[in-house]
Each structure stands twice: as C-alpha cells, then as structure tokens.
N, C-alpha and C positions, 0 to 999 in steps of 0.2 A: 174549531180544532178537530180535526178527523181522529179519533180512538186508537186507530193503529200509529199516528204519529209518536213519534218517542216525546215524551215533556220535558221541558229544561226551565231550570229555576235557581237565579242571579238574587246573592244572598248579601245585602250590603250592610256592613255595620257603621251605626254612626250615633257618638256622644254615648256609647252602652247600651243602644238598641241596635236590635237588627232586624230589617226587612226586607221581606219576600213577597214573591210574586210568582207564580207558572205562567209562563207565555202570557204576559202583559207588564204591565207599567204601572208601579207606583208612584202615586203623586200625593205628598205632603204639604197641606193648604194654610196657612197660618203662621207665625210667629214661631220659631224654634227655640232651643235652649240645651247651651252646652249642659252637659252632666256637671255635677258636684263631683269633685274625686281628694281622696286623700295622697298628697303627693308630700313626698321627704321634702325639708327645708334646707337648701343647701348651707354646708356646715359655714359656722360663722364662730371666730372667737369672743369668748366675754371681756366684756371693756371695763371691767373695775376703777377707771377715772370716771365713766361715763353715770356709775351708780353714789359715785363718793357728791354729788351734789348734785340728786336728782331723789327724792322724798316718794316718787312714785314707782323708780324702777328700786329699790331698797323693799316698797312694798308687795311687788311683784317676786322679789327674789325670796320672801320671804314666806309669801301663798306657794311658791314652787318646794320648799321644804316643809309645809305644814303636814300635820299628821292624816290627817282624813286620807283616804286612800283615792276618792274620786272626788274630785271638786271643779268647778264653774265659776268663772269669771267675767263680767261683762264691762269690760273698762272701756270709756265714757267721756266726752269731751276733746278729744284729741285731735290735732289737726295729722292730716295723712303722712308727713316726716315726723312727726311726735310716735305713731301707729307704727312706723316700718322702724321706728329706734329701738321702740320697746319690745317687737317681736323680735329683732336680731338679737337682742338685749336677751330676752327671755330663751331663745333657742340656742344659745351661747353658752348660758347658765345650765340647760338641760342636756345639751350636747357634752359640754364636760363633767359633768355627773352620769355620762354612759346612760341616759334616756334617748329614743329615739325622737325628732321634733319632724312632725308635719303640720302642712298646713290646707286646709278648704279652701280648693280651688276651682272654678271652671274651667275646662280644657274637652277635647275630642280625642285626645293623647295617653294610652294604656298609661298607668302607674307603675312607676320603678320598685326593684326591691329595695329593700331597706338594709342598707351598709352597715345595721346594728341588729346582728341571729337576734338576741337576748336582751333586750332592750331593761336597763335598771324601771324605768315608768317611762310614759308615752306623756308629751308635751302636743296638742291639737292648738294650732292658732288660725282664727279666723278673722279677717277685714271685714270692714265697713256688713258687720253683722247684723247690723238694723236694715240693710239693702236686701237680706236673704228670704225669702218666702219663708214661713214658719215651716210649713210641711217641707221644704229642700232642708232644711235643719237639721229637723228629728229623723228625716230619712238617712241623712249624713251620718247622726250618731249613734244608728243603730247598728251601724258596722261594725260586726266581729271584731275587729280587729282592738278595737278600743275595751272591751270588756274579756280579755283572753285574761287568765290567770299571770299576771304580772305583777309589778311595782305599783305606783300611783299613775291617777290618770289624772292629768290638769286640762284641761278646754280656754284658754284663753278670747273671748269676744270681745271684738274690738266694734267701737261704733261712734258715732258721731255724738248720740244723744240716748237716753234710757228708754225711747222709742223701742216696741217690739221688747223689749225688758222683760215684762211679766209674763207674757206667751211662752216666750224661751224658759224661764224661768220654771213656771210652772213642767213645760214636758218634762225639764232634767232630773227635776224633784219627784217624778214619778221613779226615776231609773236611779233612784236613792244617792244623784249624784248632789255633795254640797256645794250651795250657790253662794255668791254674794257679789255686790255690782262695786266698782273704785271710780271716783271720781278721781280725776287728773290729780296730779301732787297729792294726795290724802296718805297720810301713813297708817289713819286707821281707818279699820273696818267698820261704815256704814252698820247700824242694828239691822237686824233683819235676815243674815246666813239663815241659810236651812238647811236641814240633813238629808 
C-alpha cells in the first residue's frame, strides 16, 4: 500500500461484534455463534383453566409472587410442549401484573424496546438451559438491565434434567439471587433454596 494512498476501512457487524480491516480481508476460521440476547416475549394471555389442574404451573404462579426480590428457578424434567406451556403460562402471569417478560435467545437481530417504560418486575425465561455454556449464562445475566432499581426479578430455567444445575446455581448465589430447582408437577419446594 503506497503512504499517499487514502485508506478505506469496511466495518461489519455480526451477532454484537464488529470487524475491521484497512485494505484487506478478514477471514473467520472456525465454528461461529449467534449472541445471546434478551428479547421481549410476545404478549400472551394467562389461561387460568390451564393452572386449575396443573400442580406445577400453580407452583410457578406462586415463585412469581414470592417475596424475595431476585430469585432463580431451574425447572426440570419437561418435555419441550410441557416448557413452551409453562413459559406462555409464566409470561401471561407476568404480563398481567404489568412486569415486562423476556426471554434468552440466540439471534443476529438488534433487540426491541420494551412495550412496558416501567416494568412492576422483569420475568427472564430461558429454554433448554442445560444446552447453554455456563459462561453464555453468567454473561447473559450480567446485563444491566436485570438489576436496575425495579420490582422483582424471577429467571425462570427451563431444562431437560438438573444437568449444569449446580454451576448455574452457584454463579446466581454470588449475585445474592435466591435459587431453587422444581421438578415437573411438585407443589413444593425441593430443601435446599439459597439466598
């Protein structure tokens, strides 16, 4: 490149990074991965037939009203229509309590605003949670957004099995959020919550 030439530099962003290059070509070698992003749950109404004979979503409505201000949940056993009933279920519940509900997603696709200025608490629901890298986790929950001066914060994780349980577990209990894991139908609370 000759010194008097002018430099020009093609700035791409992709999944929340961006890269550069001056008069040449990057090339990314390896395996990618979309970003983690916190994206709003689209609004969905509560089904109050759906809780009247269901032992686990009654348990669920019931951690959404508990006192603790930050709490964790890692519920456990679910086949993937049991998971997407209980999260519509859950963000239904939160939704009509004037909480805003997102959920952990991968995408390459900015995040929207949030249809709720002033959210009463912030509902996070996460899939197949035992699928996530611990470190894509804790980097997810260290977002601002979930610790601003509000209501309650609930984290719902949803997962196959109590796989990755304790890893999770432990970071949240750093960030003094309370944990406790539900097996499928159980009305009560597993021993073992932590503050």
């Amino acid at each position: 490149m000759n010194a008097d030439e002018p430099s020009h530099q093609e700035i791409t962003s992709f999944g929340g990074t961006a890269y550069g290059a001056i008069d040449a070509d990057l090339y990314q070698h390896g395996p990618t991965t979309l970003a983690l992003l916190l994206g709003d749950w689209p609004p969905v109404p509560a089904d109050p037939e759906a809780e009247a004979d269901d032992a686990g979503l009654i348990e669920i409505r019931t951690w959404l009203q508990a006192p603790e201000r930050l709490a964790a949940r890692w519920l456990y056993g679910l086949t993937s229509d049991e998971r997407a009933q209980t999260a519509n279920f859950a963000a239904g519940h939160a939704l009509a309590a004037g909480w805003r509900a997102v959920q952990l997603r991968r995408s390459d696709e900015p995040p929207t605003e949030s249809p709720v200025a002033s959210p009463a608490g912030i509902l996070v629901l996460v899939d197949d949670a035992d699928l996530i890298l611990l470190e894509d986790l804790t980097w997810a929950f260290s977002n601002a957004l979930l610790f601003r001066e509000h209501g309650p914060l609930r984290i719902l994780l949803m997962a196959g099995s109590l796989d990755g349980w304790p890893a999770v577990r432990s970071a949240l209990a750093d960030r003094a959020i309370w944990t406790d894991a539900q097996p499928p139908n159980s009305l009560a609370r597993p021993p073992g919550g932590s503050a």
